[in-house]
C-alpha positions in Angstrom: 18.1 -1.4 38.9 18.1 -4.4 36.6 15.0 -5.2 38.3 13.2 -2.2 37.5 14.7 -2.4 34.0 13.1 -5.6 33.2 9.6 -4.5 35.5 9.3 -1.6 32.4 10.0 -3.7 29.8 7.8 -6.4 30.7 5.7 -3.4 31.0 6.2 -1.9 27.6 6.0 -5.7 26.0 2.4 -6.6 27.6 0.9 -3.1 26.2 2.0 -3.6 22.9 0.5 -6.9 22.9 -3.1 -6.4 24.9 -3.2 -3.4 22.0 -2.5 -5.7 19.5 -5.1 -8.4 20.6 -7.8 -5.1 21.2 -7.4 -3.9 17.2 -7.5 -7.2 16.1 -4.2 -7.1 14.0 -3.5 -10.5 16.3 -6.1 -12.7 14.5 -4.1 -11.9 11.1 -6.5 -9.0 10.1 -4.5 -6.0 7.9 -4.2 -3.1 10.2 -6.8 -0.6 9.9 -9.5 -3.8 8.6 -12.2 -5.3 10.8 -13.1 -8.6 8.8 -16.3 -9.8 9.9 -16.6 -13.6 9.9 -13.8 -14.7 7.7 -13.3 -16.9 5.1 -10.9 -18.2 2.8 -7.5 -20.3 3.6 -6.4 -20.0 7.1 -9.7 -19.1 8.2 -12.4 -21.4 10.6 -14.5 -21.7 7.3 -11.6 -22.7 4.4 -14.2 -23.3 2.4 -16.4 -20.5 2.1 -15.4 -18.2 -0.8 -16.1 -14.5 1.3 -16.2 -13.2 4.7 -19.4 -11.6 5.8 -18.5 -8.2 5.7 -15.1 -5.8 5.8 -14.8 -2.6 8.2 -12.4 0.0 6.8 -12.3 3.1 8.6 -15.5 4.5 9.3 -17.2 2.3 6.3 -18.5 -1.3 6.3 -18.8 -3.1 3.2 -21.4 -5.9 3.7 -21.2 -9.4 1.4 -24.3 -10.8 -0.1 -26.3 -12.9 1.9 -30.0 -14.8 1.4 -32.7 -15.9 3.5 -31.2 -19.7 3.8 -31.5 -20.6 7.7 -27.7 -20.6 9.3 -26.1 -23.1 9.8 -28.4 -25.9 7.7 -28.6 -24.0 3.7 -32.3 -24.5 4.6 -34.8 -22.3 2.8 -38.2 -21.6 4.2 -40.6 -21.0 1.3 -42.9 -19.0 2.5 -41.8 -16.0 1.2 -42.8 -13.4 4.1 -40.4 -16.0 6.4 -37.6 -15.2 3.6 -37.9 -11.8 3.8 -37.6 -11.9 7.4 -34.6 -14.1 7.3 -33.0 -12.4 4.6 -33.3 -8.7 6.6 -32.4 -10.4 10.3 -29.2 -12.1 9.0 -28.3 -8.7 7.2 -29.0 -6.9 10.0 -26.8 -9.1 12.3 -23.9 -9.0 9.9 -24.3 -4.7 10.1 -24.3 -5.1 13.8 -21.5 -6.8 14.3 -19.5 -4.1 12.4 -20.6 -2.6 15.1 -23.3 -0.1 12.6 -26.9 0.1 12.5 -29.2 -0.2 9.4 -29.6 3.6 9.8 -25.5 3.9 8.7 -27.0 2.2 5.5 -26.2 4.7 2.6 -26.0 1.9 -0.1 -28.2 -1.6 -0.6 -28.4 -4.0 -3.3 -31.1 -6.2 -3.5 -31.2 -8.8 -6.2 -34.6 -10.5 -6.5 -36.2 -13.6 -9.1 -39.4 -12.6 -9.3 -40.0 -8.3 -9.6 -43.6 -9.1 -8.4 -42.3 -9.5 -5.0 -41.3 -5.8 -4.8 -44.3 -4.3 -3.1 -44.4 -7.3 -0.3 -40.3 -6.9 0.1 -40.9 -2.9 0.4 -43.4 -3.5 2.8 -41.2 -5.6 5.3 -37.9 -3.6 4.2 -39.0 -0.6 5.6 -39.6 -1.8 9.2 -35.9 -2.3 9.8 -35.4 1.4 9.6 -35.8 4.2 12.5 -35.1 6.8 9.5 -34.3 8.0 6.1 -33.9 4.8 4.3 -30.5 3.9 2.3 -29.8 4.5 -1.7 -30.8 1.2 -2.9 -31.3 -1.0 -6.3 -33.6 -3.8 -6.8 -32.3 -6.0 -9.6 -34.2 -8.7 -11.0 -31.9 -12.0 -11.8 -33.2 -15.1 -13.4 -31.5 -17.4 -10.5 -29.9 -17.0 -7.2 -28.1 -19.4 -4.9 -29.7 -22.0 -3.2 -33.0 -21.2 -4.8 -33.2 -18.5 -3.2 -35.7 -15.5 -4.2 -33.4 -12.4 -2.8 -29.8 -11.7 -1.9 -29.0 -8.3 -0.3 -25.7 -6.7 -0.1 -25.0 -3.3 1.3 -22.4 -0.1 2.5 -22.9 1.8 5.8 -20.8 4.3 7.1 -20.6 5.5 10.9 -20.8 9.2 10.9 
C-alpha cells in the first residue's frame, strides 16, 4: 500500500511540474505572461533594457526594434536592405508569440526622413496575406543606432 501511495504521489508531483515547465511559469515568467526574449536582471541579456515582445492572453505586445543586423548593431545603408531587415526581424519576433502579421491590429512606425514613406509602403505591404493593421508613421529627428525606422506593434489571436 505504501508503495502505491508513493507511485501516485510521485505521480501527482511529476504532472505538476512537466505543466509547469509547458506554461513557462518555470523560467520565472508571471503566470498567464509569455515573455519573448527577455531582458533585464536575471535574464541571459542583463544588459538589454526590454524584452522583445510580451504575450498576455490572446494579445502580444511587440517592443521596438530597427533594421540593425542581429547579433553585430550593424546597419546596412541601403535603405531597401533596411526595410527588409526592419520587417523580417519584426516578423520573427510576431512569430515566436506564436502570431502572424495578419493578427496585427496595431503598428507604429517611427521614421527620420517622411520621404521614405511611399518606398516603406511599398515593401510593408508584401508582409501581409490580408487587411492590413491600424498603423502610424511618425517622423522623428533621430533613432538608435542611426537608424532610419523602428517599428513596434499589437496583434491579437482571434
Amino acid at each position: 500500500m505504501q508503495f502505491v501511495t508513493r507511485s501516485i504521489g510521485l505521480s501527482f508531483v511529476l504532472g505538476i511540474v512537466t505543466t509547469l515547465i509547458v506554461t513557462g511559469v518555470v523560467n520565472s515568467q508571471q503566470p498567464g505572461r509569455q515573455i519573448l526574449d527577455p531582458g533585464g536582471p536575471g535574464t541571459e541579456n542583463p544588459d538589454r533594457a526590454y524584452s522583445r515582445g510580451v504575450r498576455i492572453g490572446n494579445t502580444l505586445y511587440v517592443a521596438g526594434n530597427t533594421g540593425q543586423v542581429e547579433n553585430t548593431g550593424s546597419l546596412d545603408r541601403d535603405l531597401e536592405t533596411e526595410i527588409r531587415s526592419l520587417l523580417d526581424g519584426f516578423k520573427s519576433n510576431v512569430e515566436a508569440g506564436g502570431m502572424t502579421m495578419d493578427d496585427l491590429v496595431w503598428v507604429q512606425i517611427f521614421c527620420t526622413d517622411l520621404a521614405l514613406y511611399d518606398m516603406f509602403n511599398e515593401i510593408y505591404g508584401s508582409y501581409f496575406s490580408g487587411p492590413l493593421p491600424s498603423r502610424a508613421f511618425i517622423g522623428t529627428s533621430t533613432l538608435l543606432g542611426n537608424s532610419h525606422f523602428e517599428i513596434m506593434g499589437t496583434a491579437v489571436d482571434e
